[in-house]
MMTF fields as JSON, N, C-alpha, C and O atoms, coordinates in Angstrom:
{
  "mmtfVersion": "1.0.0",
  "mmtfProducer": "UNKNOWN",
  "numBonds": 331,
  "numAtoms": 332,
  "numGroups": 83,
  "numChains": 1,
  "numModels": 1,
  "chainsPerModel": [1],
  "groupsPerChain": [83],
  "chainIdList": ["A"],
  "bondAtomList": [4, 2, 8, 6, 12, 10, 16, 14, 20, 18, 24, 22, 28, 26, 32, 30, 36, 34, 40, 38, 44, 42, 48, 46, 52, 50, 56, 54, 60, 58, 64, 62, 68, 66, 72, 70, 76, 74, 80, 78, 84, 82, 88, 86, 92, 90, 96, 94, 100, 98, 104, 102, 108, 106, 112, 110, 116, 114, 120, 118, 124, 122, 128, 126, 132, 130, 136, 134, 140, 138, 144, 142, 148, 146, 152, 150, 156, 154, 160, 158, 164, 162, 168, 166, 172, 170, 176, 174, 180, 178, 184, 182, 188, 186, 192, 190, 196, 194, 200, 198, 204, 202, 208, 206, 212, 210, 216, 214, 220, 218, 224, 222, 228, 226, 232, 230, 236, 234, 240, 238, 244, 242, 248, 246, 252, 250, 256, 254, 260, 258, 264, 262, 268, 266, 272, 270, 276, 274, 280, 278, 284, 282, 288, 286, 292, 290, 296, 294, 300, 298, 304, 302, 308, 306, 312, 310, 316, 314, 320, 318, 324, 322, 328, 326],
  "bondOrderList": [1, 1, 1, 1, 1, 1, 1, 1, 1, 1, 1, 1, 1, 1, 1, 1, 1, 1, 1, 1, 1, 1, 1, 1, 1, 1, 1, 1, 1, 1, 1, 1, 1, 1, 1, 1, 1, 1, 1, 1, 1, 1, 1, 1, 1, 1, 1, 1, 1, 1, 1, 1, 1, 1, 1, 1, 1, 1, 1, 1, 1, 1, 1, 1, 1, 1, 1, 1, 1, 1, 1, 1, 1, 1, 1, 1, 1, 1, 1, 1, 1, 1],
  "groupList": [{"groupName": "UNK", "atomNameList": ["N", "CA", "C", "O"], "elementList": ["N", "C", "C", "O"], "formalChargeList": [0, 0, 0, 0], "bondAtomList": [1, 0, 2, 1, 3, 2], "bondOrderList": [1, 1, 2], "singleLetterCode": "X", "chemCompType": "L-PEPTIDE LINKING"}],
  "groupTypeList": [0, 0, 0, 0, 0, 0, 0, 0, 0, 0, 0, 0, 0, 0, 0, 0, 0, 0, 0, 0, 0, 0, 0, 0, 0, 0, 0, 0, 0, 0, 0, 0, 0, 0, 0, 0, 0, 0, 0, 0, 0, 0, 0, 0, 0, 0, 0, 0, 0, 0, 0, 0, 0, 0, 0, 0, 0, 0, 0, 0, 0, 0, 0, 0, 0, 0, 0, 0, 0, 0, 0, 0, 0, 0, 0, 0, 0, 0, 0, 0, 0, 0, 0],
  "groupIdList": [1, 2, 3, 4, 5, 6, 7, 8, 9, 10, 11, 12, 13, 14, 15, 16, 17, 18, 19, 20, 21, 22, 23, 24, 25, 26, 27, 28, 29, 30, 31, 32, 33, 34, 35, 36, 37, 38, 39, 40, 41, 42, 43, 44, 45, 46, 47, 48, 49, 50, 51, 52, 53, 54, 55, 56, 57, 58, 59, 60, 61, 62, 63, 64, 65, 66, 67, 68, 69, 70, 71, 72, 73, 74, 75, 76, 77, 78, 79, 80, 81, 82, 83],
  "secStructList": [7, 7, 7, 3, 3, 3, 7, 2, 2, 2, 2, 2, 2, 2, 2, 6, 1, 7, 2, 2, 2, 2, 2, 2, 2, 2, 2, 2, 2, 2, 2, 2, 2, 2, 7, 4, 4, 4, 4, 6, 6, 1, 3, 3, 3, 7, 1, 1, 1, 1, 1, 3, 3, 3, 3, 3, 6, 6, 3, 3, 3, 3, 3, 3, 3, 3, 6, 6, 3, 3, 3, 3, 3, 3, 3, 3, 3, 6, 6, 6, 6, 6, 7],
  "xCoordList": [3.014, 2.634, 1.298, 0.4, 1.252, -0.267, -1.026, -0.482, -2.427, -3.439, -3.631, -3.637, -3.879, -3.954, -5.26, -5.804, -6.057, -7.359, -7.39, -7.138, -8.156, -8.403, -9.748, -10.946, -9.243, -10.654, -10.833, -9.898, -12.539, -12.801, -12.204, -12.098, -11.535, -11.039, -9.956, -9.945, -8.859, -8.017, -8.432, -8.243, -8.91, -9.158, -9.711, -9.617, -10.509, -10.72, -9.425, -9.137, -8.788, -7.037, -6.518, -5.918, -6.482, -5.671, -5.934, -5.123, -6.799, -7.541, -7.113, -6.471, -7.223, -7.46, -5.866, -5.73, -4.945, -3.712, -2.898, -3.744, -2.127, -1.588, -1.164, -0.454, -2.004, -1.023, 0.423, 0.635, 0.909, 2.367, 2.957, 3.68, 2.262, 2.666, 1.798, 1.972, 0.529, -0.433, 0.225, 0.704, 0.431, 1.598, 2.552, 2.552, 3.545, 4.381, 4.033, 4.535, 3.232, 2.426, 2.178, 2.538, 1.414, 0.658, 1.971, 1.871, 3.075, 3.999, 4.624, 4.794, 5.23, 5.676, 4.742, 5.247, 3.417, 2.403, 2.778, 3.111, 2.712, 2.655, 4.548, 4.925, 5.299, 6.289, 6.46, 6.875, 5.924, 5.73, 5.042, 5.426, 3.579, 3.293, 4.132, 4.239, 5.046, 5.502, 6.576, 6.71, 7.383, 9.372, 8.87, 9.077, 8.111, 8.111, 9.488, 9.539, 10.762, 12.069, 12.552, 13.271, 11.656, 12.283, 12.333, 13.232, 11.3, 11.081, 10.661, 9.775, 11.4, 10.718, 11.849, 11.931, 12.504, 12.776, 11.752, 11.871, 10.887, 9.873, 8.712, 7.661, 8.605, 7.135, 7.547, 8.539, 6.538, 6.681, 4.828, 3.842, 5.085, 3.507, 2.97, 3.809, 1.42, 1.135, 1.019, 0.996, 0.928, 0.903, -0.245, -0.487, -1.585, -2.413, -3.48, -4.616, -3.236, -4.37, -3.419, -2.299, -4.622, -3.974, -3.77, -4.473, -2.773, -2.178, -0.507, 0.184, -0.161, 1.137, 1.301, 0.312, 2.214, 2.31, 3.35, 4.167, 3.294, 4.25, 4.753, 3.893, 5.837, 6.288, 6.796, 7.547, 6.178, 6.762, 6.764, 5.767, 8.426, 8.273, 7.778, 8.064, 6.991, 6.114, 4.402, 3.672, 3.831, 2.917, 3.204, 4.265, 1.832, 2.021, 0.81, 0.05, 0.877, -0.198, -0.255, 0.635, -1.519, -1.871, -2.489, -3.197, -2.143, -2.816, -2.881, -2.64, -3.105, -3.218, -2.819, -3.227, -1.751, -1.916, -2.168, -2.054, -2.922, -3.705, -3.453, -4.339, -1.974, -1.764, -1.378, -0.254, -2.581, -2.147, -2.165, -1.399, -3.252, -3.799, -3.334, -3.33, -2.854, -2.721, -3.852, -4.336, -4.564, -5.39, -5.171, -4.794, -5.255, -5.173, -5.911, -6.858, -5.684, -6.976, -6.827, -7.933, -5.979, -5.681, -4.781, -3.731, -4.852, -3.613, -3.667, -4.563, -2.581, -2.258, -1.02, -0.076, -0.869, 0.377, 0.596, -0.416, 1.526, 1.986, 1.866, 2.268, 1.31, 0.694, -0.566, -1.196, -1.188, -2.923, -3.467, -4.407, -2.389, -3.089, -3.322, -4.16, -2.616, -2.952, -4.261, -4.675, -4.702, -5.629, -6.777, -7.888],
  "yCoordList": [-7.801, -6.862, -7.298, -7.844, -6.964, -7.507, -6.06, -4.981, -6.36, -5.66, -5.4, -6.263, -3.523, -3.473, -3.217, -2.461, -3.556, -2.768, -2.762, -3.356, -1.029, -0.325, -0.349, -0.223, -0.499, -0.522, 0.616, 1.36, 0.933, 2.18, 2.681, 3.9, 2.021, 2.778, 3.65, 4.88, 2.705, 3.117, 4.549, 5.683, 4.362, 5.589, 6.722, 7.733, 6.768, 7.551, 8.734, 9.906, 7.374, 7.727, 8.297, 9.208, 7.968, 8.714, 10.245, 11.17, 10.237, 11.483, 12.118, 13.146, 11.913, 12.926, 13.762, 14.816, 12.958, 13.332, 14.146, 14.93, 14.735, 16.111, 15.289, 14.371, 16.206, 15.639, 15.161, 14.208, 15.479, 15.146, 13.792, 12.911, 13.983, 12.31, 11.075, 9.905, 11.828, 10.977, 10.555, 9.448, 10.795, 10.597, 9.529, 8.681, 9.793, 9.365, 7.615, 6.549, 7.85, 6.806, 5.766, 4.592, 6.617, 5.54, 4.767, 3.646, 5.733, 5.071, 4.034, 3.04, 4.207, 3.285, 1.606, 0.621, 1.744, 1.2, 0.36, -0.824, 0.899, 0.553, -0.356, -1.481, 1.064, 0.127, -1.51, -2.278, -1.913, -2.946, -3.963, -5.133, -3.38, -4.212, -4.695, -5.916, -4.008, -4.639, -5.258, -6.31, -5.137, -5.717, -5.705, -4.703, -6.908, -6.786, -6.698, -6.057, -7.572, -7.661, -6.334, -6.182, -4.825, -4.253, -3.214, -2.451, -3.483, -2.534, -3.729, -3.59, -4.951, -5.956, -5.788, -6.488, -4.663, -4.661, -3.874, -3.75, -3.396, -2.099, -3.011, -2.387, -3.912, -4.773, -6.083, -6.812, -6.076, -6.997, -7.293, -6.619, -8.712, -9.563, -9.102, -8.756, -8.904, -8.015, -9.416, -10.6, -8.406, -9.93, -9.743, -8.539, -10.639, -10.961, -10.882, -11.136, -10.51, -10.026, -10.886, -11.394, -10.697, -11.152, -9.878, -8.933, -10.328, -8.805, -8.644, -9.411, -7.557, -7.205, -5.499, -5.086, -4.589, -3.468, -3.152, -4.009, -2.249, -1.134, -0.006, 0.819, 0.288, 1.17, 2.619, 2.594, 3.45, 4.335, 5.696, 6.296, 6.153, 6.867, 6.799, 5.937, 7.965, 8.167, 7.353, 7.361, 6.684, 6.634, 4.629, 4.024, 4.11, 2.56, 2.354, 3.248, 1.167, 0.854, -1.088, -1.921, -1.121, -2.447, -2.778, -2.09, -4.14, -4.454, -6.179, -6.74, -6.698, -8.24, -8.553, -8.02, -9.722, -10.486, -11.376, -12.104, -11.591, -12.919, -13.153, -12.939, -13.706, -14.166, -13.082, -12.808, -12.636, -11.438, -10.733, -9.848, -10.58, -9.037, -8.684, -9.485, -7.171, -6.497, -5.944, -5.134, -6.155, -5.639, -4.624, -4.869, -3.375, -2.297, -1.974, -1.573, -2.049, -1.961, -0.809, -0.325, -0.206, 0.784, 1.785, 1.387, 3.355, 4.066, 5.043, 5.885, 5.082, 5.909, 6.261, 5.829, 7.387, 7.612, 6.588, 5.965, 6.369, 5.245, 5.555, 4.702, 6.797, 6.912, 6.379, 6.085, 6.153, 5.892, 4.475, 3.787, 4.252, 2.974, 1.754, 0.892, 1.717, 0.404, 0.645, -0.429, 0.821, 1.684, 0.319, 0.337],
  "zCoordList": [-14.904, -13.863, -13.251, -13.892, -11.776, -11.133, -11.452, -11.687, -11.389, -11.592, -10.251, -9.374, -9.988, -8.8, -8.374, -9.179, -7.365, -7.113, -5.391, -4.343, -6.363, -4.791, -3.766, -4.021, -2.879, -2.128, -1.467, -1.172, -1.067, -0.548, 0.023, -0.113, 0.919, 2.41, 1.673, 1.708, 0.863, 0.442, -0.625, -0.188, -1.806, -2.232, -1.774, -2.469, -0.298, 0.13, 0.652, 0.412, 1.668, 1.959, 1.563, 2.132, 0.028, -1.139, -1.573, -1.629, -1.754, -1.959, -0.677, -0.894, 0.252, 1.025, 1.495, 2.116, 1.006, 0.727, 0.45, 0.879, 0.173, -0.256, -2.253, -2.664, -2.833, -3.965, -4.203, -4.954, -3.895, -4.208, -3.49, -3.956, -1.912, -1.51, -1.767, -1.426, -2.666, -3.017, -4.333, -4.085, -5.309, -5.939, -6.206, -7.098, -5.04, -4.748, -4.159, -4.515, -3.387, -2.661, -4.026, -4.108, -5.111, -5.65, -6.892, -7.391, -7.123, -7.774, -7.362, -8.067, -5.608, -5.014, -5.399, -5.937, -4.954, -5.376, -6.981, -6.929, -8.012, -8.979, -9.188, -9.518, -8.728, -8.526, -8.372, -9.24, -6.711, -6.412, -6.984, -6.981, -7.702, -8.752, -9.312, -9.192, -10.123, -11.454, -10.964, -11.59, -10.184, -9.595, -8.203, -7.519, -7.623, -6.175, -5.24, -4.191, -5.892, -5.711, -5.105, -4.119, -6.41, -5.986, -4.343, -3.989, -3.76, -2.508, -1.529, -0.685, -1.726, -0.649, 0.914, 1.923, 0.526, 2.181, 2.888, 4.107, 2.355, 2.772, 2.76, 2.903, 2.671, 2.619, 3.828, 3.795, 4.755, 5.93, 5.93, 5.632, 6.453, 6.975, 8.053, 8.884, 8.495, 9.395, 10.218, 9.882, 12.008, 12.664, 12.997, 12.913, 13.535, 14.324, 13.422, 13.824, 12.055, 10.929, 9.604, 9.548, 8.597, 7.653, 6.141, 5.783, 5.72, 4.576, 4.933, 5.603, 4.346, 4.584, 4.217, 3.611, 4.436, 4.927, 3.678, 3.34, 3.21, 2.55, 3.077, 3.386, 3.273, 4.122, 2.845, 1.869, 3.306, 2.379, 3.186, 3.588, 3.379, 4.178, 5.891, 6.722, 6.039, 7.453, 7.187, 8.179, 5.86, 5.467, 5.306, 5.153, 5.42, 5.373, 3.98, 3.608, 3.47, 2.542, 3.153, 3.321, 3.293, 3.554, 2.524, 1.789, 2.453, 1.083, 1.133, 2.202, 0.332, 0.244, -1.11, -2.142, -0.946, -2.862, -2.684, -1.697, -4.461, -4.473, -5.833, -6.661, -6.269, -6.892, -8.239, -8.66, -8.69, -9.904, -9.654, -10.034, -8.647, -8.127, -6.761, -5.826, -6.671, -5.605, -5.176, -5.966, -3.957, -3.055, -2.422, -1.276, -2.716, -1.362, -1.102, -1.779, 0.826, 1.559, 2.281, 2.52, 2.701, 3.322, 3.136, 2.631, 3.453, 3.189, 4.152, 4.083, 5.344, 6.19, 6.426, 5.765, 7.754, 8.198, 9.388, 9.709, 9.953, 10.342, 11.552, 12.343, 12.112, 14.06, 13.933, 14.949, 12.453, 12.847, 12.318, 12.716, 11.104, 10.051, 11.037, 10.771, 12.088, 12.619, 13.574, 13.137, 13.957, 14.896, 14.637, 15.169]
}
């Protein structure tokens, strides 16, 4: 399993969340850690930047891997994360 770490932006994100899709969010999350196989139709490369996107639901998670580790850099709903 990759080791995941969060960055500010993101835990701020999180928190500010409704429990339950915060939750949900962070399982998907852990999910992907461990069986990327398993939700890689929901994970696409961002264009014009570098990272890639988790789609969960109405909500996106940007993040970066680097090998062991999952990077998350961001956590929004999907009218604002790209902004």
């Amino acid at each position: 399993m990759r080791r995941i770490v969060y960055q500010t932006q993101a835990l701020r994100a999180l928190r500010a969340l409704p429990v339950g899709t915060a939750a949900r969010i962070r399982g998907k999350i852990e999910q992907y850690a461990e069986a990327p196989a398993s939700l890689a139709a929901n994970v696409r490369k961002l264009q014009g930047r570098d990272g890639y996107r988790l789609r969960i639901g109405d909500y996106r998670v940007i993040f970066d891997e680097d090998g062991a580790v999952l990077d998350i850099l961001d956590i929004g709903h999907r009218s604002r994360i790209y902004d």
